[in-house]
C-alpha positions as CSV (number, residue, x, y, z in Angstrom):
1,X,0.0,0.0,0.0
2,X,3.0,2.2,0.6
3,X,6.3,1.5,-1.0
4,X,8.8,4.6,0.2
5,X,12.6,4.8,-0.4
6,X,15.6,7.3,1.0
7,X,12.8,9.7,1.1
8,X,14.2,13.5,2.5
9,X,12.9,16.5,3.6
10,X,15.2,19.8,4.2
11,X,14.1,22.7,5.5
12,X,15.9,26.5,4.8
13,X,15.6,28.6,8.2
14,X,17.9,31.7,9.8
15,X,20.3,29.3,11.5
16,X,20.5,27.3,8.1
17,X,19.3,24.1,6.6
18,X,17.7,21.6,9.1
19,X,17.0,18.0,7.9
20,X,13.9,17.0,9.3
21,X,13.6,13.7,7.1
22,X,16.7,11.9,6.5
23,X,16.6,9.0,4.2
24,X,13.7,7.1,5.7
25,X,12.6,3.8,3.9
26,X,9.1,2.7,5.1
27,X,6.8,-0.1,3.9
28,X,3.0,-0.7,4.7
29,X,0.9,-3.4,3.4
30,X,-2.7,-3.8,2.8
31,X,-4.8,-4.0,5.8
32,X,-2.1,-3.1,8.1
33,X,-2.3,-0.8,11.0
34,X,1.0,1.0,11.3
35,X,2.2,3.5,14.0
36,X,4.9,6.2,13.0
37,X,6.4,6.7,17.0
38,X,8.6,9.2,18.3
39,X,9.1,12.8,19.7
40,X,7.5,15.7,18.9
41,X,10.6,16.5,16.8
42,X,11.7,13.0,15.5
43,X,10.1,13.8,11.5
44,X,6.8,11.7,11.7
45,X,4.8,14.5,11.0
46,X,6.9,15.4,7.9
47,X,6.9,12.1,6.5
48,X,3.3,11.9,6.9
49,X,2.6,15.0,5.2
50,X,5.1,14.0,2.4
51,X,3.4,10.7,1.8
52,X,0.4,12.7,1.6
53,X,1.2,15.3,-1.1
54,X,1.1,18.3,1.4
55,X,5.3,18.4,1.2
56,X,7.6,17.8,-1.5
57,X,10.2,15.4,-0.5
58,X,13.8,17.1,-0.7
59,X,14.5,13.5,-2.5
60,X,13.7,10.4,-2.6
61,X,11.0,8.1,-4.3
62,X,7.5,6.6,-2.7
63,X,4.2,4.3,-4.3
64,X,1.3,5.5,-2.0
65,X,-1.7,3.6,-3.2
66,X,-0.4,2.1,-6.1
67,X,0.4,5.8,-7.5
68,X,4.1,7.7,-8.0
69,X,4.1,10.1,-5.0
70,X,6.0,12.9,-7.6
71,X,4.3,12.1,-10.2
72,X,1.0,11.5,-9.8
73,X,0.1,13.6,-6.4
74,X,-3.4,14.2,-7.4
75,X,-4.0,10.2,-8.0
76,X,-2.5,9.8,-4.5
77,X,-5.3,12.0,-3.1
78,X,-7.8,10.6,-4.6
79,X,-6.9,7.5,-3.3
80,X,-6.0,8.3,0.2
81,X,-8.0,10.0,3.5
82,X,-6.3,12.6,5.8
83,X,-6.9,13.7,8.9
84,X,-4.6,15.8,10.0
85,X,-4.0,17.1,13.8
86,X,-5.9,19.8,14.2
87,X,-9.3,20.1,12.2
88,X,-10.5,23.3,10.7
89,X,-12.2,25.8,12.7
90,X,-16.1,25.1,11.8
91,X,-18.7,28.4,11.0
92,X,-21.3,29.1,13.0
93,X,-24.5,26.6,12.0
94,X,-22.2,24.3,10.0
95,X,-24.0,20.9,10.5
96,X,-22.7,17.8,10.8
97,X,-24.1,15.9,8.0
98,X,-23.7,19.1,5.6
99,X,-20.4,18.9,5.8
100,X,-19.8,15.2,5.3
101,X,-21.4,15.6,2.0
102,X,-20.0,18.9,0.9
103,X,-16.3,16.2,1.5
104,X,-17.9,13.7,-0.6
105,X,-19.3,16.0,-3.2
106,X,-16.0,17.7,-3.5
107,X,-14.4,14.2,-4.1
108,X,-16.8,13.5,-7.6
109,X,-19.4,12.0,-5.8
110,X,-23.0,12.1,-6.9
111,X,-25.5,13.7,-4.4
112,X,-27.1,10.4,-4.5
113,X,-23.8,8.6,-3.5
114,X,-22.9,11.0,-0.9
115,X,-26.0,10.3,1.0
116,X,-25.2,6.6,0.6
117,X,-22.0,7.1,1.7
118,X,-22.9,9.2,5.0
119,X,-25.6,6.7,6.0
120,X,-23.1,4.6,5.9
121,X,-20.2,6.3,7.2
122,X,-21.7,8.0,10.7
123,X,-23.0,4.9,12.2
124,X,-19.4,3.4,11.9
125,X,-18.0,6.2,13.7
126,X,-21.3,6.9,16.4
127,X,-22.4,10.0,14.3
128,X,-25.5,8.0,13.3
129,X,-28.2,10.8,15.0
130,X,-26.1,13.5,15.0
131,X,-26.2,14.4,11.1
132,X,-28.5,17.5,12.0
133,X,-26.4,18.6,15.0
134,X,-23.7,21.9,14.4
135,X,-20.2,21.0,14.3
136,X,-19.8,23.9,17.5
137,X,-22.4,21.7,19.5
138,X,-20.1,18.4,19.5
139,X,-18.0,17.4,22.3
140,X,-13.9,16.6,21.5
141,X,-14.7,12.9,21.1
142,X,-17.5,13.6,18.5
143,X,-15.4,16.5,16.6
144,X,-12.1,13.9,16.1
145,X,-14.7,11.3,15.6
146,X,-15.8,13.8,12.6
147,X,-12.8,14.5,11.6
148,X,-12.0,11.3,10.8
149,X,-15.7,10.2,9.3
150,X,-14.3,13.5,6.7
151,X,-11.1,11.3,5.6
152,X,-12.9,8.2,4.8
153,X,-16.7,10.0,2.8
154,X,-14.6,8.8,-0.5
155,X,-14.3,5.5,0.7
156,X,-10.4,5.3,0.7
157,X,-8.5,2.4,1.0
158,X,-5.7,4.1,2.7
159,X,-6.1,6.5,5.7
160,X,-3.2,8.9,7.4
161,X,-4.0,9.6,11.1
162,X,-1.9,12.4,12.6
163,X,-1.7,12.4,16.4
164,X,-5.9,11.1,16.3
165,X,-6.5,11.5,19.7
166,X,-4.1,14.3,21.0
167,X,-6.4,16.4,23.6
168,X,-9.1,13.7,24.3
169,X,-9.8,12.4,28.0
170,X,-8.7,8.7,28.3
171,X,-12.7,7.1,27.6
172,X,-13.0,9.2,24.3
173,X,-9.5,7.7,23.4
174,X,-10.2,4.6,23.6
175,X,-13.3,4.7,22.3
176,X,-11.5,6.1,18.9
177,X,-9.1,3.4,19.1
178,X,-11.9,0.8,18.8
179,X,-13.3,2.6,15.4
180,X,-9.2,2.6,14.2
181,X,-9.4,-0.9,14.6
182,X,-13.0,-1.5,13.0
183,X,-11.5,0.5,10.1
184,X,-9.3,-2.2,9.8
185,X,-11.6,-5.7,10.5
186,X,-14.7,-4.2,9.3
187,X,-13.7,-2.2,6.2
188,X,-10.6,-3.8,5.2
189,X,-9.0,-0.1,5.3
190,X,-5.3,0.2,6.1
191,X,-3.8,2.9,8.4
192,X,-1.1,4.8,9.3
193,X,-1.1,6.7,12.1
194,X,1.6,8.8,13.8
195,X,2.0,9.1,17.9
196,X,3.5,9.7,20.2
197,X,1.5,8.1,23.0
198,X,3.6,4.6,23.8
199,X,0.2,3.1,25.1
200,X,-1.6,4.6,21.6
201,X,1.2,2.3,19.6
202,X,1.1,-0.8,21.6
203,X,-2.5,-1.3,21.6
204,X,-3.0,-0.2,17.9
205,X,-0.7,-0.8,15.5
206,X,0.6,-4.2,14.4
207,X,3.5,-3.0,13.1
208,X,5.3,0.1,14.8
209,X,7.9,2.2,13.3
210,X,10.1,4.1,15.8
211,X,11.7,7.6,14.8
212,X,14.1,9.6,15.5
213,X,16.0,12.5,14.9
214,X,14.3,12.0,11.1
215,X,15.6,9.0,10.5
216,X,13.5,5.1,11.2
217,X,15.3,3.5,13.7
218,X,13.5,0.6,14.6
219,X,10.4,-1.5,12.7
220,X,9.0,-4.5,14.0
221,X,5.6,-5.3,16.1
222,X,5.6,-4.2,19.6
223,X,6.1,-7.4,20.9
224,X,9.3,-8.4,19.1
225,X,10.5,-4.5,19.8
226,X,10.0,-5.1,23.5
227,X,11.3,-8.4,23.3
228,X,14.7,-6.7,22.2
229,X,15.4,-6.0,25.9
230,X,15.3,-8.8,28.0
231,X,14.4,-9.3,31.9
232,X,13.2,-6.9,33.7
233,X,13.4,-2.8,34.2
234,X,14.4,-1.1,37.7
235,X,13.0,2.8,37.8
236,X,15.2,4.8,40.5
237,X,13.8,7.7,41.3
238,X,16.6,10.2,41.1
239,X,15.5,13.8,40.2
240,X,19.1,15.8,40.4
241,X,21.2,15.0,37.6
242,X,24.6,14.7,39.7
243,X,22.6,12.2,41.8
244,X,22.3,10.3,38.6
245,X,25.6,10.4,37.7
246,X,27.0,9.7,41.0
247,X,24.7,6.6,41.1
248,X,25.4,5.0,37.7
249,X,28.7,3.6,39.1
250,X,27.2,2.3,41.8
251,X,24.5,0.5,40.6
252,X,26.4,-0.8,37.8
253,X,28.8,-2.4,40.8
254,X,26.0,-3.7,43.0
255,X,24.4,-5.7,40.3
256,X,24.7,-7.2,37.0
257,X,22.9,-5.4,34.7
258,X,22.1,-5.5,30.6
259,X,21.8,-1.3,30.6
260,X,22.0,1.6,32.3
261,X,20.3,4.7,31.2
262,X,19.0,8.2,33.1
263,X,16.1,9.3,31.7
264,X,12.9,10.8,33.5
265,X,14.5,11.8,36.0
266,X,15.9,8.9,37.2
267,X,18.0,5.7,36.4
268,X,16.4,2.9,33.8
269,X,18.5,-0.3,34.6
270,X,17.5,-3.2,33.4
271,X,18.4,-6.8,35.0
272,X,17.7,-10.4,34.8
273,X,15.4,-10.4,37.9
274,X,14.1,-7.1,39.0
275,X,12.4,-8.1,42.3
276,X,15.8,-10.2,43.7
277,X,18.0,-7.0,42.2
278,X,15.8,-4.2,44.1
279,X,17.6,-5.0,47.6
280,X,20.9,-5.0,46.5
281,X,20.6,-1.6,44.8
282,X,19.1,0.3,47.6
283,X,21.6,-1.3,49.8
284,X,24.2,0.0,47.6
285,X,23.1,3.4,47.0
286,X,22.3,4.4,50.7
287,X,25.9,3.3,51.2
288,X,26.8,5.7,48.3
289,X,24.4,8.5,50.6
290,X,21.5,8.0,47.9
291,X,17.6,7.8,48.7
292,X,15.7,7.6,45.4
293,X,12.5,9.2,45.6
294,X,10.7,5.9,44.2
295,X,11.5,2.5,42.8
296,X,9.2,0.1,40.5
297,X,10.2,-2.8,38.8
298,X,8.4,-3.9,35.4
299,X,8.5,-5.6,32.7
300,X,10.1,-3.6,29.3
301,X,7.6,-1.5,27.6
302,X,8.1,0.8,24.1
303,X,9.4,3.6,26.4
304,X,12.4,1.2,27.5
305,X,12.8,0.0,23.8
306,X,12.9,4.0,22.8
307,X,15.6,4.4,25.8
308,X,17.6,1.7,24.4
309,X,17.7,2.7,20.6
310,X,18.1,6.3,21.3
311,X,19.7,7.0,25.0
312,X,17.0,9.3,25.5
313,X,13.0,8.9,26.8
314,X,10.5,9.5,24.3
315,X,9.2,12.1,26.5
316,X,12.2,14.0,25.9
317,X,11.3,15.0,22.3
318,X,11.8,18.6,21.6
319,X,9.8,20.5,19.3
320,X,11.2,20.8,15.9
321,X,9.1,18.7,13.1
């Protein structure tokens, strides 16, 4: 469904060029769901809107829906849905069910087809009801739930997510997360979707794609990327950085450990056995005149696989992409 290759993206500023996508190969197949993870910062959004015709790619090649990104960007849209981070500010009265057909009309459908399309298209996405209702009047779960139901009135085969439920309370995300998947089991409808909400990738995507100072750094399903670290993952608590650095040794000498890495303000080690290794540590470090503030042991999670590609949390993304 998507076949891309050393595709770039360089941008011109004041403090001079900045490569925001460098060299990323990326492939999706039909009927995938596959998160784009990383930092604000890491190039996901770029890529997304390359692959979507909003960007020209600096260089580099890409197939998005069985059409040549460069030279056929207006066969890619008509193939493709896009729903981007922020929707567009709605006018005053602006219904609902207007607007899904204005998107269909505006895509060559019929007015008969259009009105096929939303009857079909709102129940999927709990609109069903709500065609008469103005876009001002619905609550953040319904608007992104709109948004979305705007990408798909053409009945793509592909969709592009971009951050999907970034400002939603934690029942309207996951109610969005079950209508991603439906998209998938129920209309056979691929998707990419970028995030960077760790707990967004794992219980979406089947295949997730880990970013990272514009360049992929890690593709697999989150399973076999987790698997990557073995045992188990000690979290000291350590919020001053010379504490950290003071306590690296001495963890590192009190156990045997696979990794240590400060991040979040504290230490990540990971170990065979984290519940035998806990003792030892704290023994060790209140020798060394250290109290963490916390501990927790657990098992490794996408954070830990992020901390172990890149040396840094994915919470530490800076703004830049």
């Amino acid at each position: 469904m998507i076949v891309a290759r050393a595709l770039t993206r360089r941008f011109k500023t004041k403090a001079g060029p900045v490569d925001a996508v460098r060299g990323v190969d990326l492939d999706v197949r039909p009927g995938e769901i596959v998160g784009l993870l990383g930092p604000n910062g890491a190039g996901k959004t770029t890529t997304l809107r390359m692959l979507t015709t909003l960007l020209m790619p600096s260089s580099g090649t890409a197939t998005v829906a069985g059409a040549d990104l460069i030279r056929e960007p207006r066969e890619v849209r008509r193939r493709i849905g896009y729903v981007a981070q922020v929707g567009a500010m709605p006018s005053a009265g602006t219904l609902v069910g207007e607007e899904l057909v204005t998107q269909a009309r505006l895509q060559g459908l019929s007015k008969t087809d259009a009105a096929a399309r939303l009857a079909d298209v709102a129940p999927r996405l709990d609109l069903g009801g709500l065609e008469g209702r103005a876009l001002l009047e619905l609550s953040g779960g319904q608007r992104r739930r709109f948004d979305v139901a705007l990408g798909l009135m053409h009945s793509p085969r592909l969709i592009f997510l971009d951050e999907p439920t970034t400002g939603l309370d934690p029942q309207s995300r996951a109610n969005l997360w079950q209508h991603i998947r439906s998209l998938r089991d129920d209309a056979g409808v691929t998707v990419l979707l970028t995030t960077h909400y760790l707990d967004e990738a794992d219980a979406l995507a089947d295949r997730v794609l880990v970013m990272d100072h514009g360049e992929v750094v890690a593709d697999d399903t989150p399973d076999k990327l987790k698997a990557r670290i073995a045992g188990d993952v000690v979290v000291l608590g350590l919020a001053d950085a010379a504490d950290r650095e003071k306590a690296d040794p001495v963890v590192r000498a009190a156990v045997e450990v696979r990794e240590v890495v400060a991040a979040d303000a504290g230490l990540h080690v990971t170990v065979d056995n984290g519940a035998v290794a806990v003792a030892p540590l704290l023994r060790a470090l209140d020798a060394a005149g250290l109290s963490p503030s916390s501990v927790s042991v657990s098992r490794p999670t996408l954070d830990d696989v992020f901390l172990t590609l890149t040396g840094r949390s994915l919470r530490e993304g800076e703004e830049v992409a």
